[in-house]
Structure formats: structure tokens, C-alpha cells
C-alpha positions in Angstrom: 54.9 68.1 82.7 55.6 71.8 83.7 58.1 72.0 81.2 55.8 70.7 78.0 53.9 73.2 79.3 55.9 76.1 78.5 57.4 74.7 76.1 54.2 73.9 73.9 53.1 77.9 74.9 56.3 79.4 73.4 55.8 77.1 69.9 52.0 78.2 69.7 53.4 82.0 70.5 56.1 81.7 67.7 53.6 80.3 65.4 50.8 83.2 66.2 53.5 85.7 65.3 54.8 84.7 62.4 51.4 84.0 61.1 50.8 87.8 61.9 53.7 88.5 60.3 52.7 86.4 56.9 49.1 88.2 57.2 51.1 91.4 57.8 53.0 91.3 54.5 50.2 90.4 52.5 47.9 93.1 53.6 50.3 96.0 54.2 50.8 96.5 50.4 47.1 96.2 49.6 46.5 98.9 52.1 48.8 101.4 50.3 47.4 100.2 47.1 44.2 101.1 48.5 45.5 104.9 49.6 47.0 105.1 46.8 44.1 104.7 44.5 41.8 107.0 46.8 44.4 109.4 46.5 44.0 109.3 43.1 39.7 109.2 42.6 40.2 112.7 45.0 42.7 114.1 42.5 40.6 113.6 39.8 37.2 114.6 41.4 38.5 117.7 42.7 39.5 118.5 38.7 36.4 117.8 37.5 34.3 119.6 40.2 36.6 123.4 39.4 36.4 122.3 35.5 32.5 122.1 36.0 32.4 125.1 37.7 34.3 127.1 35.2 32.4 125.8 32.8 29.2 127.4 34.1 31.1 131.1 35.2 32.1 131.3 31.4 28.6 130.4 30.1 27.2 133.1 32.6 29.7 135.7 31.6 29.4 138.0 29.0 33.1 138.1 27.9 33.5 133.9 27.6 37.1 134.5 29.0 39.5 134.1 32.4 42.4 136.3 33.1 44.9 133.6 33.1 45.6 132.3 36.8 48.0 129.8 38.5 49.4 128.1 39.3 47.1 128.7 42.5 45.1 126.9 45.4 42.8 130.0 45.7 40.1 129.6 43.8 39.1 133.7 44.4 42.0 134.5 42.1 40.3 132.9 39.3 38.0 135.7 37.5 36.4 136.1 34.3 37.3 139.4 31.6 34.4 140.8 32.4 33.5 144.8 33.4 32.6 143.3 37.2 34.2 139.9 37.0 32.7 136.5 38.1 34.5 134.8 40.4 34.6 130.9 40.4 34.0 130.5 44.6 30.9 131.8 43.9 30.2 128.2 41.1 31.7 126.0 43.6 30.2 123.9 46.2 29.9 125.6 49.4 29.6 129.0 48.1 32.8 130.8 48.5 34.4 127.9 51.2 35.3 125.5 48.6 39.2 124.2 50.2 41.9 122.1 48.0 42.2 118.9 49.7 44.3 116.9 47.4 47.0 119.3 47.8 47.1 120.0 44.1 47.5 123.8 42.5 45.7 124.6 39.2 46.2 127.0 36.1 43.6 128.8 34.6 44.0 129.9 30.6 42.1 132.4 28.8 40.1 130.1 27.3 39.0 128.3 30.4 41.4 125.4 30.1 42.2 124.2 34.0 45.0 121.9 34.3 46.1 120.0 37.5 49.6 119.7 39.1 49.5 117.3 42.0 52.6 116.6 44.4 
């Protein structure tokens, strides 16, 4: 009787683990899917958010141009042609502390084209 016992225990152990192991295959992937896809909605709000804010330095600046920039992380090397520049910190959120956190770099063009260059 002892024996069915422990016998019975190890069969319901082997089948808890490779159930964990089935549910483990199945959800591992959608999990970097996942990361994968937030990874890429930061990426893309991160360009749109300096793009925006370009945007508005231009229209505030009498000249209309940048000095070309990049590609670059700080977002104080970006300045307009202007007598005393603009700088873009100063049109991003958090006035001045805005921080990359995709990782990305950018380059700025005269014209105020921005492109993105993600690892």
C-alpha cells in the first residue's frame, strides 16, 4: 500500500512538470513577443515626442533652421541657426531632463528632418 503510495506521488509529480513545461513553451514566446512589441511602441513614441518638439523650436525661431546634429543622445546639442539659438530640452517634456530610454541616437538636418537609429 506504501508503495502505491509513492508510486502514484512520483506519476502526479512527472505529470505537474511536464504540464509546466507544455504551459512554459507556450507562454515563453508570447512573453518576448510581448517585449518585443513594447520595445517597439517606446521606439516610436520617443520619435514622435523629439519630432514634435522640433517642430514647435522651428516655428518659434526666427531662422526656421537646425545646425545639423547627430547622430546624438543629447538632446542640448540640438540648436536652431538663430543669433541666440533655441535649444530643443527646453520643447521637451520635463524641461531640460528629457533622457533617451530606448537606447536610440538621432540626427538632426537643417531642415528639421529627425531620423531614428535604434540598436
Amino acid at each position: 500500500m506504501q508503495r502505491k503510495r509513492k508510486i502514484g506521488f512520483i506519476l502526479e509529480a512527472i505529470i505537474v512538470l511536464v504540464l509546466i513545461a507544455v504551459l512554459s513553451s507556450i507562454a515563453i514566446p508570447q512573453i518576448e513577443q510581448m517585449v518585443d512589441d513594447e520595445q517597439d511602441e517606446l521606439h516610436a513614441e520617443e520619435l514622435n515626442d523629439i519630432q514634435g518638439a522640433v517642430a514647435e523650436m522651428l516655428a518659434d525661431s526666427s531662422s526656421g533652421t537646425l545646425k545639423p546634429v547627430g547622430p546624438t543622445q543629447n538632446m542640448e546639442q540640438v540648436e536652431t541657426n538663430d543669433n541666440i539659438p533655441l535649444v530643443l530640452t527646453n520643447y521637451l517634456k520635463n524641461n531640460g531632463a528629457y533622457i533617451i530610454e530606448s537606447g536610440c541616437h538621432y540626427s538632426f538636418s537643417y531642415d528639421g528632418s529627425v531620423t531614428q537609429d535604434c540598436p
